[in-house]
N, CA, C and O atoms as a MOPAC input file, in Angstrom:
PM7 MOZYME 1SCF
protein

 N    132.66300 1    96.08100 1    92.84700 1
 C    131.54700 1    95.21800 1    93.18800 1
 C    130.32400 1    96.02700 1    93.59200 1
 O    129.15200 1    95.67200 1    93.46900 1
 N    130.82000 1    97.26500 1    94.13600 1
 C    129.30000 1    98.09800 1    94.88900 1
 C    128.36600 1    98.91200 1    93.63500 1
 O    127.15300 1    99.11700 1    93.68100 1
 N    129.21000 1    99.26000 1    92.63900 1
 C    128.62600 1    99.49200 1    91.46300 1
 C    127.89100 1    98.34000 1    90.87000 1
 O    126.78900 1    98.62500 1    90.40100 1
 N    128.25800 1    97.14700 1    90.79600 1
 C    128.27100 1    96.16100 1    90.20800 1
 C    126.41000 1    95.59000 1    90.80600 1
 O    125.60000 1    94.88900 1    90.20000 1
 N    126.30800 1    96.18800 1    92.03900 1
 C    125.23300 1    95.63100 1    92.99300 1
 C    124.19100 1    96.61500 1    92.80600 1
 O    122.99100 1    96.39900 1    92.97600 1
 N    124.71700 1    97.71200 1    92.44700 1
 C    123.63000 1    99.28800 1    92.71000 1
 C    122.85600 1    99.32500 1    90.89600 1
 O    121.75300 1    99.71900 1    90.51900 1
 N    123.85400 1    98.81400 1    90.24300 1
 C    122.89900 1    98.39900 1    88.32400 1
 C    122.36400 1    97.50200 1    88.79900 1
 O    121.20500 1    97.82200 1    89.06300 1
 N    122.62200 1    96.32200 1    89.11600 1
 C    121.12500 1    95.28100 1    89.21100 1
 C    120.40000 1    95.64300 1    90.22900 1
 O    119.37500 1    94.99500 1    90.44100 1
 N    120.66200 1    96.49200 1    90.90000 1
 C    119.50200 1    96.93800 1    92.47700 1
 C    118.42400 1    97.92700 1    91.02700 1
 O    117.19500 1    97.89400 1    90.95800 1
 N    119.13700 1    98.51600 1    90.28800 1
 C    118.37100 1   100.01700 1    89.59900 1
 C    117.66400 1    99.08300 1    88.61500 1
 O    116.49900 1    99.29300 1    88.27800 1
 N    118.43900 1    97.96000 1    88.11800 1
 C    118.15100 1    97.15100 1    86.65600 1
 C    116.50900 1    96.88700 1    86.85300 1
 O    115.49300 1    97.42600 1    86.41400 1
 N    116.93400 1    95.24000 1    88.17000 1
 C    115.05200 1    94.98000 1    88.85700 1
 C    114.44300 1    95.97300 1    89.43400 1
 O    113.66400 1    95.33000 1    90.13800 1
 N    114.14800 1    97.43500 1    89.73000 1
 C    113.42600 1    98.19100 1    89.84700 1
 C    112.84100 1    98.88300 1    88.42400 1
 O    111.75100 1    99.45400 1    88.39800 1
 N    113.81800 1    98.73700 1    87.10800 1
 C    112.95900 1    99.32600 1    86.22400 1
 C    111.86100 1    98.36800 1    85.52300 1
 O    110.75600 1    98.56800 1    85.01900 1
 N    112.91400 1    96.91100 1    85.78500 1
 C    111.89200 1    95.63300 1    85.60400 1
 C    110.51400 1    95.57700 1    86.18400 1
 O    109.41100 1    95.46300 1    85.64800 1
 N    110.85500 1    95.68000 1    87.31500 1
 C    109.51200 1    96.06100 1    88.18900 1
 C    108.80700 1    96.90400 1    87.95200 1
 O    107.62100 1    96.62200 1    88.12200 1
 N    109.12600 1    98.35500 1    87.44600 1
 C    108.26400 1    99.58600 1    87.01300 1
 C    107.19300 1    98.68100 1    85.81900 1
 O    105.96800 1    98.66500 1    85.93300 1
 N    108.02300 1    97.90900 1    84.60300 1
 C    107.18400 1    97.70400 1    83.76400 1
 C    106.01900 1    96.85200 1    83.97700 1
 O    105.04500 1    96.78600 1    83.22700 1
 N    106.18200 1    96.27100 1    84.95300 1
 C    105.28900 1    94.53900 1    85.11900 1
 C    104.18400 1    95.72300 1    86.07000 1
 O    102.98000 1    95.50600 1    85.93400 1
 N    104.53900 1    96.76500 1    86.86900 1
 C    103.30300 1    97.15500 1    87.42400 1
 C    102.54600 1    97.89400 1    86.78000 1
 O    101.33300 1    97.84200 1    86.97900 1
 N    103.04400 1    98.66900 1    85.94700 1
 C    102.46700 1    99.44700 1    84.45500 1
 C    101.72100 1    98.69100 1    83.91600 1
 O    100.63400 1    99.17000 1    83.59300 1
 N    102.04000 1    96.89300 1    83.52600 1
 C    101.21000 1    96.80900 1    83.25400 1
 C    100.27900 1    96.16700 1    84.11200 1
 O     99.27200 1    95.73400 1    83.55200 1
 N    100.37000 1    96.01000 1    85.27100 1
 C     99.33400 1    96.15400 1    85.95600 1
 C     98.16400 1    96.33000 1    86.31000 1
 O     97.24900 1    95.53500 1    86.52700 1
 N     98.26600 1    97.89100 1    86.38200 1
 C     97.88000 1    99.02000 1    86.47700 1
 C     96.84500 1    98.84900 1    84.80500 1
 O     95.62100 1    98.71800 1    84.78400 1
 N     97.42000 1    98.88000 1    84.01600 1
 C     96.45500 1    99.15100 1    83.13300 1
 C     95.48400 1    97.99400 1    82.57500 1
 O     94.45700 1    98.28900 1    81.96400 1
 N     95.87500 1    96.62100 1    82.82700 1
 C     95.06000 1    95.14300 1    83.08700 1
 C     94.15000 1    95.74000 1    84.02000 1
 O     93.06900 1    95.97300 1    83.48000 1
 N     94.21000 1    96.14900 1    85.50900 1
 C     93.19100 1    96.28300 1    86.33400 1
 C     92.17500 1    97.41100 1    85.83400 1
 O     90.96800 1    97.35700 1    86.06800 1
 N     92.83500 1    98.50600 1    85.07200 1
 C     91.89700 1    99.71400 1    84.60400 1
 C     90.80600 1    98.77100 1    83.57500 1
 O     89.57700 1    98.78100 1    83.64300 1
 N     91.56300 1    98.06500 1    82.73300 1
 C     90.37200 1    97.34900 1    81.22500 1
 C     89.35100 1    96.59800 1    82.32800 1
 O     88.12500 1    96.56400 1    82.22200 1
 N     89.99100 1    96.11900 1    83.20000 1
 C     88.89300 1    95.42100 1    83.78000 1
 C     87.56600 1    95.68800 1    84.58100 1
 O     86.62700 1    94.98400 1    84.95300 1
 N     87.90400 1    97.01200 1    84.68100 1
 C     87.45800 1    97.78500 1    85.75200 1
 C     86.07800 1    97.72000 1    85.23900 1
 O     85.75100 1    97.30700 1    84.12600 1
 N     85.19600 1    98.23100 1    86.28800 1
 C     83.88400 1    99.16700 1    85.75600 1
 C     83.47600 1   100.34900 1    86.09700 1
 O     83.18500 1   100.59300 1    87.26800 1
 N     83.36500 1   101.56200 1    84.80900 1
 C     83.65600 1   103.13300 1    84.98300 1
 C     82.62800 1   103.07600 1    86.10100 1
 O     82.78500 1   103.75300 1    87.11700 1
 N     81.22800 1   102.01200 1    85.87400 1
 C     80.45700 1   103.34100 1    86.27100 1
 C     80.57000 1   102.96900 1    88.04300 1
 O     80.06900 1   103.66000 1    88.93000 1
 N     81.11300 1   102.10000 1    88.17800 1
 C     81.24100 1   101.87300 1    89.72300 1
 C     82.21900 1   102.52200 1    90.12400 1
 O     82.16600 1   102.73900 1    91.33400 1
 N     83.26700 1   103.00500 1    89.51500 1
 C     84.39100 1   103.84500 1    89.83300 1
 C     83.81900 1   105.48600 1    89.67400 1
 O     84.27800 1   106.50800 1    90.18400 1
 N     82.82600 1   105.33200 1    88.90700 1
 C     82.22400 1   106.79800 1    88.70400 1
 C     81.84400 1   107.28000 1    89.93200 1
 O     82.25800 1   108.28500 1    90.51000 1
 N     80.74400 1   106.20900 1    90.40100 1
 C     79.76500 1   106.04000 1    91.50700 1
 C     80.54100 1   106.19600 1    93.38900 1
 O     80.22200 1   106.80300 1    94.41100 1
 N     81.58700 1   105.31400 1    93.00300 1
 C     82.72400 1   105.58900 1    94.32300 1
 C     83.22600 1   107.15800 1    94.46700 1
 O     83.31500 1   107.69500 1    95.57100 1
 N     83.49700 1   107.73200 1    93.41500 1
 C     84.33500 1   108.78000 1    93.24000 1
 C     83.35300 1   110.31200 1    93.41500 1
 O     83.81800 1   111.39000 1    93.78500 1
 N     81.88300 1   110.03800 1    93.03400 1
 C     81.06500 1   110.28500 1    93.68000 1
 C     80.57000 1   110.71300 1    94.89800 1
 O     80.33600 1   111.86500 1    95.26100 1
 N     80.40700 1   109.45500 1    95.61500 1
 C     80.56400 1   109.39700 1    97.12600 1
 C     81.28900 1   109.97500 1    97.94300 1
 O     80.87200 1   110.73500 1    98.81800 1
 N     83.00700 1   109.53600 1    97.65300 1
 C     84.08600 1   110.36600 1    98.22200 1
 C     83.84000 1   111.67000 1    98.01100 1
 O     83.47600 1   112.29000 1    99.01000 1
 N     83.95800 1   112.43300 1    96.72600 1
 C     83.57000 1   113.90900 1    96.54900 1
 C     82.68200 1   114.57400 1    97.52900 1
 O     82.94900 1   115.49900 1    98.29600 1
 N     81.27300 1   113.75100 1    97.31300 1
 C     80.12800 1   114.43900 1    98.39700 1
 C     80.48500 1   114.49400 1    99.89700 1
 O     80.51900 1   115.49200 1   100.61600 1
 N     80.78100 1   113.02300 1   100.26300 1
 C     81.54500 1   113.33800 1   101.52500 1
 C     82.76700 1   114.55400 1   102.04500 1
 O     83.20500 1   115.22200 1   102.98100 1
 N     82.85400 1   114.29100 1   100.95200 1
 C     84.30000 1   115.39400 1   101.63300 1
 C     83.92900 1   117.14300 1   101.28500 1
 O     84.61100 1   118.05600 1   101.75100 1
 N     82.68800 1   117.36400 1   100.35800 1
 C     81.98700 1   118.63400 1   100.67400 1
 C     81.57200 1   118.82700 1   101.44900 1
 O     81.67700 1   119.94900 1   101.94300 1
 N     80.87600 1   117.88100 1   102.00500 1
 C     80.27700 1   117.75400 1   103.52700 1
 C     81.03300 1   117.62600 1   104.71000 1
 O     80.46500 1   117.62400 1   105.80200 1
 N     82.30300 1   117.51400 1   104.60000 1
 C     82.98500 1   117.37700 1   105.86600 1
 C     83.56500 1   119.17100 1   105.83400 1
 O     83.49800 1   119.99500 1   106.74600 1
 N     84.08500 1   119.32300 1   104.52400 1
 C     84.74500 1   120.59400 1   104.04300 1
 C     84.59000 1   121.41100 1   103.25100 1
 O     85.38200 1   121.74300 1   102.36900 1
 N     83.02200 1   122.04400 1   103.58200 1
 C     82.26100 1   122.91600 1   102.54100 1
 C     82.98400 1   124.13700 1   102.16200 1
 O     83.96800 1   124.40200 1   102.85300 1
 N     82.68000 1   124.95800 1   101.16800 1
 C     83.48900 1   125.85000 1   100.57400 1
 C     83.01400 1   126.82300 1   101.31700 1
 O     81.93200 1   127.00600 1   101.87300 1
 N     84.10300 1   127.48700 1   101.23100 1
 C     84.45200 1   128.70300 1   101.80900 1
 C     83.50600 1   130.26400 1   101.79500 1
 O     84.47400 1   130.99800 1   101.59700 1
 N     82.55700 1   131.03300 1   101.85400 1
 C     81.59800 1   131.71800 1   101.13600 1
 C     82.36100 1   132.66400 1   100.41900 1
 O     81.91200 1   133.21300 1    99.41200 1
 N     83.28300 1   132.85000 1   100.79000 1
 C     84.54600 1   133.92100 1   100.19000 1
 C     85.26700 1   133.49800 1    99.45300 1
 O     85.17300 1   132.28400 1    99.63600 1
 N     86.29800 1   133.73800 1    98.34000 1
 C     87.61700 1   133.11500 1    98.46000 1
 C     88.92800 1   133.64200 1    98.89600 1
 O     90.04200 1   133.16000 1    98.68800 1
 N     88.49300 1   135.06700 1    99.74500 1
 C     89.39500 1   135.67100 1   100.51600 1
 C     90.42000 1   137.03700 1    99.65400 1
 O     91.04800 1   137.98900 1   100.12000 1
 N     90.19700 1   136.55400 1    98.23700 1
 C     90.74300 1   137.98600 1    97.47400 1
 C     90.40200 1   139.06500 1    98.05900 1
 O     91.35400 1   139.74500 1    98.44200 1
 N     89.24300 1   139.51900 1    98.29300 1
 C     88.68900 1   140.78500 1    98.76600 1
 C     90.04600 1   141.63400 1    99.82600 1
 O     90.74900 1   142.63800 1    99.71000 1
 N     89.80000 1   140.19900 1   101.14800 1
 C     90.51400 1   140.76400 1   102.34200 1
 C     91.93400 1   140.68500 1   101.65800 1
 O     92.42200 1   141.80600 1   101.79600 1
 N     92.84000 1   139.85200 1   100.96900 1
 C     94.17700 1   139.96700 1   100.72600 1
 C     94.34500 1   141.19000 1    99.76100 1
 O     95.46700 1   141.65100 1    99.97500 1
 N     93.66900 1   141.94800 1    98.73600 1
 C     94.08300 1   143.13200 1    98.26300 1
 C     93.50900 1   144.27300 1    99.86100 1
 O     93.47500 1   145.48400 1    99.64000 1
 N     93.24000 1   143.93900 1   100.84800 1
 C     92.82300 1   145.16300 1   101.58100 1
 C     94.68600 1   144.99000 1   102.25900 1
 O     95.51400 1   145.88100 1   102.45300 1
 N     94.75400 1   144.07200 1   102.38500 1
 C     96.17800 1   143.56900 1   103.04900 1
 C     97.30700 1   144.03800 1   102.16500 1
 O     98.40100 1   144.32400 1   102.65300 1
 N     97.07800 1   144.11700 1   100.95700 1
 C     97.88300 1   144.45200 1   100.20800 1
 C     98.12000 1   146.11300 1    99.74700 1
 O     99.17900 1   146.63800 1    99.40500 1
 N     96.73300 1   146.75000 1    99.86400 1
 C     96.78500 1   148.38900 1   100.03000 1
 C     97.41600 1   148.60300 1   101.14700 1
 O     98.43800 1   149.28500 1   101.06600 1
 N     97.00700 1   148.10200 1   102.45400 1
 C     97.56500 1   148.52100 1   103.31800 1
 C     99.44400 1   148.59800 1   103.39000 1
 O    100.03100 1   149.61000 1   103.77200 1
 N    100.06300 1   147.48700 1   102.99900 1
 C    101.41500 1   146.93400 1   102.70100 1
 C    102.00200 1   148.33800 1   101.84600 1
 O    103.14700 1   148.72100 1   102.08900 1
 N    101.22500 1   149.00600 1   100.92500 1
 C    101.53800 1   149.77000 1    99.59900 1
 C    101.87300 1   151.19300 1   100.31100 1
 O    102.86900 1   151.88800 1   100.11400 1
 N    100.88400 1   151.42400 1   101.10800 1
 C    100.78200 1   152.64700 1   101.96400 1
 C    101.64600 1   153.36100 1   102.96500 1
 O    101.66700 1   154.55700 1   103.25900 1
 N    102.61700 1   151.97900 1   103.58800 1
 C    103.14600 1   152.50100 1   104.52200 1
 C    104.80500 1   152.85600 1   103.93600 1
 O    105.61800 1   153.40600 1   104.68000 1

């Protein structure tokens, strides 16, 4: 019986995978790029601005870390 319960537990979850798939892609046709452009936008800039890049990207100091490692 516990097998019997764990295929239809797995069965309606793949059922379910499909109905949100299509979902998912009903809400994309409906969508509009350029407002999703425009959001995605926003988020980006914000989050440069919260977490601007780095002036380095730190290679420099990790091969000095890494001569040093070689040396001893």
């Amino acid at each position: 019986m516990e097998r019997a319960i764990i295929e239809a537990w797995a069965n309606r979850w793949k059922d379910t995978g499909k109905v949100l798939a299509e979902l998912r892609i009903e809400e994309f046709r409906r969508s509009d790029a350029s407002k999703m452009f425009l959001s995605l936008t926003d988020a980006s800039e914000a989050a440069l601005a919260a977490y601007p890049p780095k002036p380095t990207s730190g290679l420099v100091e990790m091969q000095k870390i890494f001569r040093k490692l070689l040396e001893k």
